[in-house]
Structures are given as structure tokens and as C-alpha cells.
C-alpha positions as CSV (number, residue, x, y, z in Angstrom):
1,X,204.6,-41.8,-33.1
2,X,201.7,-40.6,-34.8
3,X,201.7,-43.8,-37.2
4,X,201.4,-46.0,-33.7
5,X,198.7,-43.0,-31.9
6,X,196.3,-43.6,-35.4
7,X,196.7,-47.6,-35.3
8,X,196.0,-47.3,-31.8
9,X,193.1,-45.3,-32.4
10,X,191.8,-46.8,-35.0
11,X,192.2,-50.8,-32.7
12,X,190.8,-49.0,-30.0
13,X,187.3,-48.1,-31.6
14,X,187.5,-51.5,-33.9
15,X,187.2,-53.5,-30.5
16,X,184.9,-51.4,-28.4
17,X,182.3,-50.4,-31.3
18,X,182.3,-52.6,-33.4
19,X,181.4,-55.0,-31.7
20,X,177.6,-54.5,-31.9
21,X,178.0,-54.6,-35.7
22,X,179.4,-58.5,-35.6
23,X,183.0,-58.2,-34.6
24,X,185.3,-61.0,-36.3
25,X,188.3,-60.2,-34.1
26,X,191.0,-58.4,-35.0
27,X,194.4,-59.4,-36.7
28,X,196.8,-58.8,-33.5
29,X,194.2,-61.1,-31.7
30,X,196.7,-63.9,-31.7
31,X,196.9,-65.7,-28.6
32,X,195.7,-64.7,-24.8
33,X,199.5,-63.2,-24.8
34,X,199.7,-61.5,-27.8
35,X,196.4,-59.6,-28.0
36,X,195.9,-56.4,-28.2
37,X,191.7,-56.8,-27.1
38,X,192.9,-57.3,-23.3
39,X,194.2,-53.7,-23.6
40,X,191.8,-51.6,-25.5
41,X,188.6,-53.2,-22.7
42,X,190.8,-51.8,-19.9
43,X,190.8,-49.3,-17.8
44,X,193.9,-47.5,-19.2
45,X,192.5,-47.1,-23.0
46,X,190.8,-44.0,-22.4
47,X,191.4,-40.8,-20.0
48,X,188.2,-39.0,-19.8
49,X,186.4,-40.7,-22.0
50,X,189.3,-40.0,-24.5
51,X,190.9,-43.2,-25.9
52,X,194.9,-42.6,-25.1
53,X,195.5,-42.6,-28.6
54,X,194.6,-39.2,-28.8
55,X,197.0,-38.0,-26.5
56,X,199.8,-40.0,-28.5
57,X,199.0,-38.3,-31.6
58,X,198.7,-34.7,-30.6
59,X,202.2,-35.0,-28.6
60,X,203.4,-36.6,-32.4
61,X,201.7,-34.0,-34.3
62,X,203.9,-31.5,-31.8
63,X,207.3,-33.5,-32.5
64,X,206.5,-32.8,-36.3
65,X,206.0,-29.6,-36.0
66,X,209.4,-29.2,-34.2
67,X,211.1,-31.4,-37.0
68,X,209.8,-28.5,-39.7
69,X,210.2,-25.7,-38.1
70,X,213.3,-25.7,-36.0
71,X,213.4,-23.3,-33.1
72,X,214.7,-23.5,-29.3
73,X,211.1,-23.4,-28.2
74,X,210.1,-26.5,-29.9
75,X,213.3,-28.0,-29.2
76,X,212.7,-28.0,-26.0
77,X,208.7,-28.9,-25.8
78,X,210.3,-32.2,-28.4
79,X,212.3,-33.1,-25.7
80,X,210.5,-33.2,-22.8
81,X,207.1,-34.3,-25.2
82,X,209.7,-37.4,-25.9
83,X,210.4,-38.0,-22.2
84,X,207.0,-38.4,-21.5
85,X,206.4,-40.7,-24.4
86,X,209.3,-42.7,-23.2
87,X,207.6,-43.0,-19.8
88,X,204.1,-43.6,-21.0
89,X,205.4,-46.7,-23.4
90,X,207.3,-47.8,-20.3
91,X,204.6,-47.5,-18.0
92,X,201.9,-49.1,-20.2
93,X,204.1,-51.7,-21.5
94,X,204.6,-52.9,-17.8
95,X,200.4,-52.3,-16.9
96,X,199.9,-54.4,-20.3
97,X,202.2,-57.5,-19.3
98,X,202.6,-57.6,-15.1
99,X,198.5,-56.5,-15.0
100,X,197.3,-57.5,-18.2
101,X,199.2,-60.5,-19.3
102,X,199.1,-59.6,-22.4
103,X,201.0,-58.1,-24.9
104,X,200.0,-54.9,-27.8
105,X,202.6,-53.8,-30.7
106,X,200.4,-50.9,-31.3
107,X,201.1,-50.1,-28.1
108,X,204.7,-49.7,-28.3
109,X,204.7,-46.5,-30.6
């Protein structure tokens, strides 16, 4: 989770800042399908001027923090971290191909 929240981050300011610095495209920019561009221009990419990202890799940073030090607290904060994680892959994955028509892998983590 936190592999796919940094990729994502990293994608995210690639396509929308670099661009003034000669952009050459980007290596998941494969076809109008697979491209991960349509997503990181759209209006899901950031919340509050916050690319989503962020929110991926604090939730993973949590989940890690569970993994190391065990206790029913975290347990339960893991769980319910990982149900929203499950929903928010769900819900972008079906934004990013009924809306979109497109596809991201870094969007899957």
C-alpha cells in the first residue's frame, strides 16, 4: 500500500508539474486505455488540493505500524483502515474505467 501511495504520488506530480519543464510522457502512458495521464488531470487526483496519494500512504504507514507493534487497538484501526482501502480501489477503479475510460496500475495499490 505504501509502495502504490509513493508511485502514485510520485505519477501524480510527474504529469501535472512537470509539464512546464518539457514533459516526455510517462511509461504507463500506453494507449488512450492504459494511461495513467487521464487520471492524475482529473478531478479525483487531489482532495483539497492534496493529491489522493497522500491519503493512501498515511492509512499504509498506519497498517505498518499495526504489523510491528501488535495490539487490539491497531488491530482494529488495520481493519477498518483496510476496508476503506478496499472501497477506495473499488470506487476509483470503477470512476477510472466507466468515467474515465481508462485504466491506472498505480492505482490499484
Amino acid at each position: 500500500m505504501v509502495a502504490f501511495a509513493s508511485l502514485r504520488i510520485q505519477h501524480f506530480f510527474d504529469s501535472n508539474y512537470q509539464l512546464m519543464y518539457g514533459w516526455k510522457g510517462s511509461v504507463c502512458d500506453v494507449s488512450p486505455w492504459l494511461n495513467c495521464n487521464n487520471f492524475d488531470f482529473s478531478v479525483l487526483a487531489q482532495v483539497g488540493s492534496i493529491p489522493l496519494g497522500y491519503f493512501g500512504l498515511m492509512a499504509g504507514g498506519v497498517i505498518c505500524l499495526g504489523a510491528l507493534f501488535p495490539s487490539s487497538a491497531l488491530q482494529c484501526a488495520n481493519r477498518f483502515l483496510a476496508f476503506l482501502n478496499l472501497v477506495g480501489v473499488l470506487v476509483l477503479f470503477g470512476y477510472s474505467t466507466l468515467v474515465l475510460r481508462s485504466f491506472c496500475l498505480w492505482d490499484a495499490g
